[in-house]
C-alpha positions in Angstrom: 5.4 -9.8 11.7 8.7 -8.1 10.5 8.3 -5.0 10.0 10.0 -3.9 6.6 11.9 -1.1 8.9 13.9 -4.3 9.2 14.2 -5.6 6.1 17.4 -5.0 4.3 17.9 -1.7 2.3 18.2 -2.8 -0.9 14.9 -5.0 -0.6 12.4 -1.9 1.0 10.3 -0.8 -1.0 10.8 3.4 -0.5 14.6 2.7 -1.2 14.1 0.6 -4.3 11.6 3.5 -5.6 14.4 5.7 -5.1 17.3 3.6 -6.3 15.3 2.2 -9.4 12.4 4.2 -10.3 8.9 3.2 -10.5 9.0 0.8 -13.2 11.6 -1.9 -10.8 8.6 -2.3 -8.0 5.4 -4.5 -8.2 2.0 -2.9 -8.2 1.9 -3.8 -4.7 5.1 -2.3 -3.6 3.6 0.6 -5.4 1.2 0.7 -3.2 3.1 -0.3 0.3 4.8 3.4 -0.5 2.2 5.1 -0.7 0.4 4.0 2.4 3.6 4.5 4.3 3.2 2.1 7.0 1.1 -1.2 8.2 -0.5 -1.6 11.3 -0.1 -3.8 14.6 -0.6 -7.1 12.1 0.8 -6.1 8.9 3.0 -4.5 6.8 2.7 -2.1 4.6 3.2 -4.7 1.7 1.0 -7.2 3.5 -1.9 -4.4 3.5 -1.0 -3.5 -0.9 -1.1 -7.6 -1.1 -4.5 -8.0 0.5 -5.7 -4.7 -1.0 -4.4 -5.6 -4.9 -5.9 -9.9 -4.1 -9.6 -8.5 -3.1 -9.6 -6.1 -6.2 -8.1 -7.5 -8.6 -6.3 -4.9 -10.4 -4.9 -1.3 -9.9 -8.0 0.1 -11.6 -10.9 -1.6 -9.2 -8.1 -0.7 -6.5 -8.6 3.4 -7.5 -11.9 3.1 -8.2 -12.9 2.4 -4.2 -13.9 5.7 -2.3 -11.0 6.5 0.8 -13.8 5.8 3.1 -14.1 2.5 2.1 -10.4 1.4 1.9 -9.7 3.7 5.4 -12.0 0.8 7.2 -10.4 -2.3 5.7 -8.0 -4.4 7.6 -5.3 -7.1 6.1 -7.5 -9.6 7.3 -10.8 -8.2 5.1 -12.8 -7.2 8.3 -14.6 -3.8 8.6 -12.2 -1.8 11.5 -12.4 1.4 12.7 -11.3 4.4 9.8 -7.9 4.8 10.1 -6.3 7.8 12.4 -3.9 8.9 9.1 -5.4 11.9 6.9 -6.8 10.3 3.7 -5.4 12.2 0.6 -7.5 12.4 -2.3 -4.3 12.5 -4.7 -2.8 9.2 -3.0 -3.5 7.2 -6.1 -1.4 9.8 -8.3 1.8 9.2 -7.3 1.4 5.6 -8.1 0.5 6.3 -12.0 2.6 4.4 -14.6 3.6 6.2 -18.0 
C-alpha cells in the first residue's frame, strides 16, 4: 500500500482542499480528509472508497452512528473501535453549499 504521504503534492487530497477548495475533490477525497489517515492496509482514500461503495451516497454515509463506522475496516469486517477520538461534528466540515 502507498501511503498518500507519498503521493505527489499536487495529487493529496489535504493539499488539493487547500489549493482548490472543496468543490475540486471527490466525495471520497472529502472524506479521506476528514478521517486523516488509513490504517496498516489502507489509505485514507481506500477507507472514503470502501466507506462511500457500501453506502451508497454521502447521506446513508452520515446517517451511520460513529460507533458503527469506528468498527469497520477497508475490507467490511467488524474490527476492534478505532483508538482516534470520534467527533460528532466530523461530517460538518465535509458539507457542500
Amino acid at each position: 500500500m502507498s501511503t498518500i504521504a507519498n503521493w505527489p503534492v499536487t495529487e493529496r487530497p489535504r493539499e488539493r482542499l487547500f489549493a482548490h477548495g472543496a468543490a475540486a475533490l471527490t466525495d471520497a477525497e472529502l472524506i479521506a480528509v476528514v478521517l486523516g489517515a488509513g490504517h496498516a492496509r489502507a489509505s485514507a482514500l481506500d477507507v472514503a472508497r470502501d466507506l462511500l461503495g457500501r453506502h451508497r451516497s454521502l447521506s446513508a454515509l452520515f446517517g451511520e452512528s460513529l460507533a458503527s463506522l469506528a468498527v469497520r475496516t477497508a475490507s467490511g469486517r467488524r474490527g476492534q473501535p478505532s483508538s482516534r477520538p470520534a467527533s460528532s461534528s466530523r461530517g460538518d466540515c465535509c458539507a457542500r453549499k
